[in-house]
N, C-alpha and C positions, 0 to 999 in steps of 0.2 A: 561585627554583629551578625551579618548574614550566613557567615561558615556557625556560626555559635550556633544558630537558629537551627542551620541546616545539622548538627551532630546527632540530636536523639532520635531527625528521622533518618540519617544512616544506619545508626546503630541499631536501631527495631528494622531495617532492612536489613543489614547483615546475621540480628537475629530470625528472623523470620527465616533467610536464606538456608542458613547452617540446619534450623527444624525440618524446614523441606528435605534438606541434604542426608539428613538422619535419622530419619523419620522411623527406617526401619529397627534401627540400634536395639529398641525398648521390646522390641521381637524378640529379644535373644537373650535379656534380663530376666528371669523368672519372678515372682513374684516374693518366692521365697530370699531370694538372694537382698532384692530393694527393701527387706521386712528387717535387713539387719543391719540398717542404717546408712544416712548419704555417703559417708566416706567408702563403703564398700560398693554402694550403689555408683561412686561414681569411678571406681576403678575399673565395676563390672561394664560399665560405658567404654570405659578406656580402652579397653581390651576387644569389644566389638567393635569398636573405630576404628583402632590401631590394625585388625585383622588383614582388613583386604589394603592397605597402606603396605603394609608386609609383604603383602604376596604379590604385589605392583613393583615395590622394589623388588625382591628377586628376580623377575621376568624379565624385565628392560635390559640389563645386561646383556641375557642370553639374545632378545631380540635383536639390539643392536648391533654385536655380531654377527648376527644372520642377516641384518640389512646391509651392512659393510661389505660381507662377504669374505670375511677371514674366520681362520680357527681361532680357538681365545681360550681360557678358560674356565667360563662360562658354557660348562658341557649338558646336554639334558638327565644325564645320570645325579648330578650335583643340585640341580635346578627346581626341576619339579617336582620330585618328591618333598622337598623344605617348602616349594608355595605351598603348594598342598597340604602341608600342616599347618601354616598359618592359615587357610582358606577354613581349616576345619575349625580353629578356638572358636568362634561364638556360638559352634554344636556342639562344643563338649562343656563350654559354659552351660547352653540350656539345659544340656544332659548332666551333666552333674550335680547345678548348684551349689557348686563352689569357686570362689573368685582365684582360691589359691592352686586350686586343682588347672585351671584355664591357665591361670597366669604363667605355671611352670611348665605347661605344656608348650605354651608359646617359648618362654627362655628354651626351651629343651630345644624347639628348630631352629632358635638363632645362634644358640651356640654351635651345636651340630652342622648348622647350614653356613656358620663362619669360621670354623677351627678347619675343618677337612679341606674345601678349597684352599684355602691359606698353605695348608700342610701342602697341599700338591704344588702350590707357586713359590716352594720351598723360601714359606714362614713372612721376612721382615723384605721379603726381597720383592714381596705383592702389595699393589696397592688395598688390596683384599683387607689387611692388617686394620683401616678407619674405622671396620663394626666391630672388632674387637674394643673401640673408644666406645661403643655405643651401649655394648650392651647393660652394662651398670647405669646408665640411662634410661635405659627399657627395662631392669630389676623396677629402679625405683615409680618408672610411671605404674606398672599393674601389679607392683606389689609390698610398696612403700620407702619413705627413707633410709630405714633400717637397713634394708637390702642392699641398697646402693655398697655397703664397702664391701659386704661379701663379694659381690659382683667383679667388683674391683680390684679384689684379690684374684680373685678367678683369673680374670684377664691379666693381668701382671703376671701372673704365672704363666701365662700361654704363652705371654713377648717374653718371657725370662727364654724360655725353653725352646723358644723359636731362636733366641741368638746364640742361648750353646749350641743348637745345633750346629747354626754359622760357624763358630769357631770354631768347631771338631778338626782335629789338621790334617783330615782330608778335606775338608769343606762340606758342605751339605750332601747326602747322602742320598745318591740318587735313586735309587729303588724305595724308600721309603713311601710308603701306600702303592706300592708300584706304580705310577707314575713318575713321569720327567716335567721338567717346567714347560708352562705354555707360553706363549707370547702375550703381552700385555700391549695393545697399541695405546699409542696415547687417547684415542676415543676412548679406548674403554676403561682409562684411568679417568679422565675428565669426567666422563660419568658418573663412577663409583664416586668422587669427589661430591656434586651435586647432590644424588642421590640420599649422602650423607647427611647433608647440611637440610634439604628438603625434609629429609624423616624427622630432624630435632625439632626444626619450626613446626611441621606438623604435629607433632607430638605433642608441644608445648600448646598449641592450639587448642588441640582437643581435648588435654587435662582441663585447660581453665573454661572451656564450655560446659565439659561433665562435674564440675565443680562447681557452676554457675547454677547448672540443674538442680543438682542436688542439692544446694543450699535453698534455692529457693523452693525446695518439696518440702526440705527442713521445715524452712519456715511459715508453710501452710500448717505442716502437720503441726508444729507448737502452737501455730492459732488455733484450732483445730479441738487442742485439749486443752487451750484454757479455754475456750468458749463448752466444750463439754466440763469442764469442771465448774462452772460459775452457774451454768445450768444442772448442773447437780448442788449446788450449795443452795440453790434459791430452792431448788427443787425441794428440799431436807425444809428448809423455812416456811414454804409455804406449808408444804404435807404437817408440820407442826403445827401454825397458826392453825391450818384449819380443822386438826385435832381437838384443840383448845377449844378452837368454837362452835364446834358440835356438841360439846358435852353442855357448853353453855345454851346451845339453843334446846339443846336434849330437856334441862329442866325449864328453860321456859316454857315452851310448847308442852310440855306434860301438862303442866298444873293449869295451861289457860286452858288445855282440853279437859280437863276434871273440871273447869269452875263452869266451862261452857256448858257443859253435861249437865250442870243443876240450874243453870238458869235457862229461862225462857228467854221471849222473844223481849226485845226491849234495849233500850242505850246502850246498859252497860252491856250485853251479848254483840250490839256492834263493835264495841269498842274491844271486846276479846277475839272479834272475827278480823279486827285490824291488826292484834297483838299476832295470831296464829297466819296469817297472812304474809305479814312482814316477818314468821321465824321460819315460814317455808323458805321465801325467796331468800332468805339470809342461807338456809340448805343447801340455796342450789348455788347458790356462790361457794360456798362449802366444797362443793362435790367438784365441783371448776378447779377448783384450786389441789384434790386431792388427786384429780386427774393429769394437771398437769404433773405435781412429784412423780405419776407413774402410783401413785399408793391405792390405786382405784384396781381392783383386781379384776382381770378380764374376766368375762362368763366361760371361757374355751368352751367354747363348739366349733367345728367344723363351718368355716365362710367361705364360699364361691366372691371373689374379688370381683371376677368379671361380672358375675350377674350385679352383685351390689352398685357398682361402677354403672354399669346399663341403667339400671332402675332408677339411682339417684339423678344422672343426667338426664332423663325424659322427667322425670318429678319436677327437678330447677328450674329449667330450664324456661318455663314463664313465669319464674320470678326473678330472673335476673336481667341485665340491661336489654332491652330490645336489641341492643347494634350488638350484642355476644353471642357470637356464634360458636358451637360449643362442637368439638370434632373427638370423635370417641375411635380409640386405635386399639382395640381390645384383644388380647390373641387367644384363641380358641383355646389353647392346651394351658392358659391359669392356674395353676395351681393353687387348692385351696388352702386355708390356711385354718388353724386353732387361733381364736379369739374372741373377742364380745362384738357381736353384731350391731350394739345397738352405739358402739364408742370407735368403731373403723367406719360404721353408715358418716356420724359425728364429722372424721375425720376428712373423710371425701369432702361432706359439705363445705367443711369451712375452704378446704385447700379451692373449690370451686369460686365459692364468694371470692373469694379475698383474687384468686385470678381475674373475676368479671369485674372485681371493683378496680384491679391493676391498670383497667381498660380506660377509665375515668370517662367513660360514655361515648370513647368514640367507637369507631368498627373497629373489629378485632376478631382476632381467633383464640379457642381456649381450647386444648388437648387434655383428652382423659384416657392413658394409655394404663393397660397392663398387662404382666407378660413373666417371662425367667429371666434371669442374670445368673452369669458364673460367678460365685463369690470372690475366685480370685480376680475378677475385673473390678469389682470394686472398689473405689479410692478413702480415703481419710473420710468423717461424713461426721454427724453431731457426739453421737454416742458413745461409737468403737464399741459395738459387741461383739462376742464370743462366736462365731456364725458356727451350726451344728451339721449343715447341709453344705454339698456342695453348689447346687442350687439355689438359688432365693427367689422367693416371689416378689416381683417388685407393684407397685399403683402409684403412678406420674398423673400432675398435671403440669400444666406449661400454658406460659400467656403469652404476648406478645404485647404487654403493653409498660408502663411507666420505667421499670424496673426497681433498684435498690442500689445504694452503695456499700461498703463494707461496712461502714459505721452502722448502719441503718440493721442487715445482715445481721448484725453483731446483737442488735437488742431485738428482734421481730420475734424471739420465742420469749421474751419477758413478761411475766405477769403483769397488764394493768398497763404497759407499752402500744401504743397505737400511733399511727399517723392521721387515724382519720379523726371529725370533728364530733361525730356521733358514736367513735368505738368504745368497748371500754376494756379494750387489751387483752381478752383470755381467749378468744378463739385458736391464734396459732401457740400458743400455751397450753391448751387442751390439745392439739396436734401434737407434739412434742411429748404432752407425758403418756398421750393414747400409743404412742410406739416406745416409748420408755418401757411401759407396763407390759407390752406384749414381747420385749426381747429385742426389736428391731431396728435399725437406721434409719437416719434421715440425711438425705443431700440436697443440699441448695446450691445454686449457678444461678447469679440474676448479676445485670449490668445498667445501667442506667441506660434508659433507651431504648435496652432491646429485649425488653423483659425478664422473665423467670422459669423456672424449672422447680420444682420440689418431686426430688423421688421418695417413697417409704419402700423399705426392703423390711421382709419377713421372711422367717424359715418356713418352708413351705410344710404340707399335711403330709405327714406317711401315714396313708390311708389306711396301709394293715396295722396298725396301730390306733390310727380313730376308730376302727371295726372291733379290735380287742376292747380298747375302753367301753365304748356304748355298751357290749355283753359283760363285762362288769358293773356297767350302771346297771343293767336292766337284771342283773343277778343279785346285784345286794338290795337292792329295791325289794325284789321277789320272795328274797330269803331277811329281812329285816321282822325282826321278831316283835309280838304284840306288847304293847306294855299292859302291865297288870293294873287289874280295876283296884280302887282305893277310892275311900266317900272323903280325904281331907290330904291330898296332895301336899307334899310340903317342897316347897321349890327354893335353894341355895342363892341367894342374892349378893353377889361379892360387886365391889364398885369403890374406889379410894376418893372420889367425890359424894361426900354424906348426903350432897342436895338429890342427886341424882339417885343412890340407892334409895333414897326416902319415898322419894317418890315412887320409884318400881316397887318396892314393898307395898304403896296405898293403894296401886293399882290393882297388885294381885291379888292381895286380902278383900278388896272391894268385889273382885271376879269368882273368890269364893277358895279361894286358896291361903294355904298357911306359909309363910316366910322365915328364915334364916337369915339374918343381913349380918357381912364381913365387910369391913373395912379395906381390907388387902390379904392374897393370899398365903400367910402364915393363921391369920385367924380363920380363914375359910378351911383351911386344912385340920386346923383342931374343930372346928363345928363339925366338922365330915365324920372324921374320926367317931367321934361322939354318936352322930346322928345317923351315920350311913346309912341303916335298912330301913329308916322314916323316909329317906329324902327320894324323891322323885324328877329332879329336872334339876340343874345344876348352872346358871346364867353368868356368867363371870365377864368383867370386864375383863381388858387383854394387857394396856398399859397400867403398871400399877408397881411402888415401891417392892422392891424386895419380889418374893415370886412373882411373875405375870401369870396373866389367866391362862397361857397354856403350858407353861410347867404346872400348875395347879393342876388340871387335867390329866399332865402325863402322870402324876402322885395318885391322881382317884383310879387312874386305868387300870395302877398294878394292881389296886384290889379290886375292883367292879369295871367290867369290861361292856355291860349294858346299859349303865347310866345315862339317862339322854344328859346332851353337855353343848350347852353353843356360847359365844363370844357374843359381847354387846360392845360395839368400840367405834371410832370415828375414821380408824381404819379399816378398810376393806382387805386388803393384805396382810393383816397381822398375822396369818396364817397361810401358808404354799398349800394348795389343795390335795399334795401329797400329801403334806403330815395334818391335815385336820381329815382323809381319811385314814390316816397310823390310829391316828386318835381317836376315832368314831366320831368328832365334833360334826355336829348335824347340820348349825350353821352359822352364820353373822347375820347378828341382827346389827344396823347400818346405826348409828348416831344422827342426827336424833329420831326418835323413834316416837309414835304417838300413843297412847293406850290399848289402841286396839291393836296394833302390830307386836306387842308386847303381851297382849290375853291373848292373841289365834297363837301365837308361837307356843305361850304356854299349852294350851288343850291341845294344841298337833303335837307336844314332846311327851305332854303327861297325862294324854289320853282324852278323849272327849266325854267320857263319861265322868270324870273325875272330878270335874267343880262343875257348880250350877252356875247356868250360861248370866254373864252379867247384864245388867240394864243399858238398855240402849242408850242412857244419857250416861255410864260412865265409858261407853265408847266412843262417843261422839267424836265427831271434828275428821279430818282429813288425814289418810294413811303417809308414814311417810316416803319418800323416794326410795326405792330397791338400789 
């Protein structure tokens, strides 16, 4: 029972041992090389292990001679020049990035480094002949099974040719390489013996550690991407549901804000400021859920991480536990980043909370770092994006308290998933779609006990690029042309939910405007057609049978390139900010939308003079969330 007990803390001591021992190995592995999977990753191990094991065997002979104090043949012509290639495989691995390129370089000095000595100890007559056993050994450790019998033959062929030489009927031919035979003492065959049997154990060793590595990187990286694939399938479900129920809150909240508009003060006006109430906060659940899919489209502007980082933890920091002490590791040279300021502000906060509440109220430390990372340092993380920079910006924090288990890990970006008694699960869900949406990674490290770590990596700002864009904002701004006055604007109404167009139609006719209502975009397209030089403003939902709202768009462009034209949808991304400016699209108006965010958009698209301003009771009630 006690040796039992006692195995798995040998084996995690002999693991631990072997790490330390090889710690440099992964120095010499490119990044490119471990990208092409563990079996190659763990040859390119093999091969930087096996190196200085190499160049250790060649030396000792020659030293041992020299400590004996006889000639041998073990000469320094034969010797160093072969350590010395093996000394060099794990630089010409890094340099090259190729396992095959290493690996044949190494075969190259053991052959070379075992054939020509051999030949001088004329052939079968040295005990030199054992690495000839070897080297179809050393094929198959760094460059696979397959090799093994090429190897094999190699070597069969060099003892074929080493014994006709014996039997030539002069006998071996002594000037051949111009040398004579050396003496072999018996140390220096014992050695060579040893030396032999040592390289296979070792050998076999260190396959089944780089083999152990590499399976278990395997088997992160497959955790790795189902847990990013399960968070993309929820991701896709929620962004749907909460598509669906925008449109649905979109006509509620319209008509309780028209009926508010005509009533006064009195029961039923309460009872509509409970209905409009309760379809805000149904919105901002809404908006929760479309953030986490990542379908919440960033503002891109130019964000300083580090000032955000500084300002948010002097903000918190008295509303979070007394006993959290909050340590800010900020580095001066930050780079900033394109994103929505007000969903990475979001994003700090929560990663903060949820580190103070990690604390469970006792003392603690909570770390707010940020800084650069070299892309190729970074490991497997939620996402796997596409990284554009060779740089990233990264923003850590880090707790030191409760920590997490893998199970736990596994569901903490889940919608509506919580530990605590009071959560209600979307804050680190809204973390996860706020770096979805912005392009970027997420890594977590938390252990039970001894806390957590959550890093966000981002492509960092190529400033002359955010200087380009702004002088084209500030240039189509400048150069954006007047719309033409008209006493009866007529505005395209397309929307495949009749509730919802019904409604935007009552609205605008009520604001003093004439309407066109489509179904979906094949009928909006023959209304166009029809109607073209009447229409004025063009509002189109985006999801919709058959055309969406922006092929509809791209059909109006080829004929009218100044037609104002925006998206009404529950998506915020239904359009890449490239193509809705291809498109002139002016902008998205957000699901659900109130009356009055749906009159100002009209008279900003279709001019302020064009409808008589409407009554302050068919505005009424509360704008909705941007």
């Amino acid at each position: 029972m006690e040796s039992e007990a006692n195995r798995p803390s040998l084996a995690s001591f002999a693991t631990r041992a072997w790490e330390r021992a090889t710690g440099w190995v992964d120095h010499f592995v490119p990044k490119a090389v471990l990208d092409q999977g563990p079996q190659v990753a763990a040859r390119a191990r093999a091969i930087v292990a096996f190196a200085p094991m190499a160049t250790l065997v060649t030396v000792v002979p020659y030293l041992g001679q020299w400590i004996e104090g006889q000639p041998g043949p073990a000469t320094p012509a034969s010797t160093w020049p072969v350590a010395l290639a093996f000394a060099l495989a794990p630089a010409v691995l890094r340099r090259s990035h190729s396992v095959n390129f290493a690996a044949g370089w190494l075969l190259l000095a053991a052959v070379v480094g075992t054939v020509i000595p051999t030949t001088l100890q004329h052939g079968l007559h040295s005990i030199l002949t054992v690495w000839l056993l070897l080297i179809p050994t050393v094929a198959s450790f760094v460059l696979g099974a397959r090799w093994t019998a090429a190897f094999t033959m190699l070597s069969a062929l060099i003892l074929t040719a080493f014994w006709a030489l014996a039997e030539l009927p002069g006998g071996w031919p002594e000037d051949l390489l111009g040398s004579a035979i050396a003496p072999e003492s018996i140390a220096f065959r014992w050695l060579n013996l040893l030396l032999a049997l040592f390289t296979i154990s070792v050998m076999a060793f260190i396959w089944e550690r780089s083999s152990a590595q590499s399976k278990a990187e395997r088997e992160q990286l497959e955790a790795e991407m189902r847990r990013s694939q399960k968070l993309e399938s929820v991701g896709m479900l929620a962004g749907g549901v909460a598509h669906d129920f925008n449109n649905i809150l979109a006509a509620i909240a319209g008509h309780a804000h028209l009926l508010r508009g005509e009533l006064g003060e009195g029961e039923q006006a309460r009872h509509l400021d409970a209905i409009l109430d309760s379809a805000e906060r149904g919105a901002l659940l809404a908006e929760q859920m479309l953030t986490y899919a990542g379908k919440k489209q960033p503002e891109d502007i130019p964000v300083d991480l580090r000032v955000l980082c500084l300002e948010l933890s002097k903000l918190l920091r008295p509303g979070l536990h007394p006993n959290t002490k909050i340590v800010t590791e900020l580095t001066a040279k930050t780079p900033r980043v394109f994103g929505d300021p007000v969903q990475l502000q979001q994003l700090v906060m929560n990663l903060l909370t949820n580190a103070s509440e990690a604390l469970e109220g006792e003392a603690g430390r909570v770390w707010v770092r940020s800084g650069m990372v070299a892309a190729s340092e970074v490991g497997p993380g939620l996402l796997n994006p596409a990284w554009t920079e060779d740089e990233l910006t990264f923003v850590e924090v880090q707790d030191e308290g409760c920590g997490m288990d893998e199970a736990t890990i596994d569901r903490i970006f889940d919608p509506f998933f919580t530990t605590k008694d009071d959560g209600h699960g979307l804050g680190l869900a809204a973390v996860i779609g706020t770096v979805r949406s912005h392009g970027g990674e997420l890594l977590i490290e938390s252990s039970p006990g001894k806390g957590t770590r959550i890093r966000v990596l981002l492509n960092p700002l190529d400033e002359t690029l955010a200087s380009v864009r702004d002088f084209n904002a500030q240039l189509s701004a400048a150069t954006q042309p007047a719309p033409e006055a008209s006493s009866d604007p007529l505005v395209l109404l397309v929307d495949d939910e009749a509730i919802i167009l019904d409604l935007a139609g009552e609205i605008l006719e009520a604001g003093g405007f004439a309407t066109l209502r489509a179904h979906d975009g094949e009928e909006a397209w023959a209304l166009y057609q029809a109607r073209a030089a009447e229409i004025r403003l063009i509002l189109t939902d985006q999801t919709m049978p058959g055309m969406d709202g922006v092929e509809l768009i791209e059909r109006v462009r080829e004929r009218d390139a100044a037609v104002p034209a925006a998206l009404s949808t529950g998506y915020a991304d239904a359009v890449s900010p490239e193509r809705a400016e291809a498109l002139a699209i002016h902008t998205v108006l957000r699901k659900p939308w109130t009356p009055s965010d749906l009159l100002n958009l009209a008279r900003e698209l279709a001019g302020p003079d064009r409808a008589a301003a409407p009554s302050d009771e068919s505005a009424a009630g509360p704008r909705a969330r941007a």
